[in-house]
N, C-alpha and C positions, 0 to 999 in steps of 0.2 A: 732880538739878537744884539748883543754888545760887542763891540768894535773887535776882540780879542778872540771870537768864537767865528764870527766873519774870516778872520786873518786863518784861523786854524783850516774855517772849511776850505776857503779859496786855497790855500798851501793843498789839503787831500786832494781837493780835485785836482790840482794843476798834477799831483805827481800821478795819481790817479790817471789823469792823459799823457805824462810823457812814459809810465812805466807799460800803456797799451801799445805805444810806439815801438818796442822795444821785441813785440811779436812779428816772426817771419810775415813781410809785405806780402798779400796777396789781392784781386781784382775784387774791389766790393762797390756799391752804387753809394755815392756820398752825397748827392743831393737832386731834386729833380726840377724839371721844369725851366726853362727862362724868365726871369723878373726883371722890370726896372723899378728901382728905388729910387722914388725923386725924378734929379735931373739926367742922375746918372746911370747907363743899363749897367747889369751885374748878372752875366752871364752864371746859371748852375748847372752841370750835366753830368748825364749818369754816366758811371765809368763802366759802364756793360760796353755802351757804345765808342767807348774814348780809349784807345790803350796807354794814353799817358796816365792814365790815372791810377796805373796797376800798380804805384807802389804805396798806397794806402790802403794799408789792413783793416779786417772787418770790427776789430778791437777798439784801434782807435777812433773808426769813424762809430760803433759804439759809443765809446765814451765821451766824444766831442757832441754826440746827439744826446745821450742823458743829460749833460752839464749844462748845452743851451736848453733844453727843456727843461729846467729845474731854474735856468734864472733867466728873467724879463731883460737884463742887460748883458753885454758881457762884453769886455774887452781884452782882445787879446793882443799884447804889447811887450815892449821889450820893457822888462821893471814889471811894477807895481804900483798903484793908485797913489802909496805914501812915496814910494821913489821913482818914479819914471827916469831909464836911462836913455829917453829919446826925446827929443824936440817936439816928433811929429807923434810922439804917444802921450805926453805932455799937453799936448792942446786939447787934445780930446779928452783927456781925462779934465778938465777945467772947463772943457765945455760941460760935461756931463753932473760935475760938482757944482756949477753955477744954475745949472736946469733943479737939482736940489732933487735926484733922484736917483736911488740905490742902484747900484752898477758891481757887478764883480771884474777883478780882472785876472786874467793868465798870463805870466812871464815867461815868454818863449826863448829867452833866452837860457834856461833853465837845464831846456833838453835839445841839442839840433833835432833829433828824430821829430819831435814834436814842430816845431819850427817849418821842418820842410813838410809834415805831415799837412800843418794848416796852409799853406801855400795851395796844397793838392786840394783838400775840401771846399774852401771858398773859392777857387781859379781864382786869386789876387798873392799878385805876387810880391807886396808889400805889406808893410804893419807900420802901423799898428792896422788891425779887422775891426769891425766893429756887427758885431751881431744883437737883433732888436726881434724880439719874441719868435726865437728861434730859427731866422733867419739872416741871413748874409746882408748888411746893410753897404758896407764900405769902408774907405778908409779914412784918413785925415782929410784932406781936400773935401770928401763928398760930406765928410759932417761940418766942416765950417760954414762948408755953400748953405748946406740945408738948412741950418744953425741958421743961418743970417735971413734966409725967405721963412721960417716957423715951419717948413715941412719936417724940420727934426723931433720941434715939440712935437707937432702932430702925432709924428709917428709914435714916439715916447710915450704919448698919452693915450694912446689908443694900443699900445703894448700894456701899460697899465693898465687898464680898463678891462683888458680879457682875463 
């Protein structure tokens, strides 16, 4: 892939996810189980049993589940890789260009629907997210920590490897 073909797919998917946003909210299960990543736990549950979760459509939490299963990284920030309009999505993007491993990102600034969509699917109610082979990693804070002990490579590497 060349940088320009990248730029094109990340733009479809991003509208691709905020134009599923865009479909009447209704109750769908967006993620299962409890995880801890690292240091840090990262709570995921299903919105069968959660009514906060009713306002995320079965659409978007679709498309948010094809996009991470189609790429090993993904971050989802306010900007984009060439232009980060955040500090704290800035770091992470530099952490991940420094690790020297392909990463897409999502500009949630793009669509609110989208924005608050992702708040509901990873239960984190900040961004920049960081998701690593299709799962809810965290956020700035939890990649620096993990960055600085190698549990990030690890994790990177072993997202790579499958």
């Amino acid at each position: 892939f060349n940088a320009t073909h990248r730029s094109r797919t990340t733009m479809a998917a991003a509208s691709t996810l905020s134009a599923s946003v865009r479909i009447a909210p209704s109750r769908a299960a967006i993620r299962s189980a409890n995880r801890v990543v690292a240091k840090a736990p990262v709570r995921a549950v299903r919105a069968e049993a959660a009514p906060e979760f009713a306002g995320l459509g079965p659409e978007m939490k679709g498309a948010v589940d094809k996009f991470l299963g189609e790429n090993k990284i993904v971050l989802f920030m306010k900007g984009n890789k060439e232009q980060p309009k955040c500090g704290f999505s800035n770091t992470v993007v530099q952490i991940f260009k420094s690790m020297d491993v392909p990463f897409e990102t999502v500009d949630i600034l793009q669509d609110d629907g989208l924005r608050a969509g992702m708040k509901i699917y990873s239960q984190w109610p900040t961004f920049p997210q960081v998701y690593i082979d299709g799962e809810f990693y965290g956020g700035c804070d939890i990649c620096i920590d993990t960055y600085k002990d190698g549990s990030l490579v690890e994790a990177v590497e072993a997202a790579m490897a499958s």
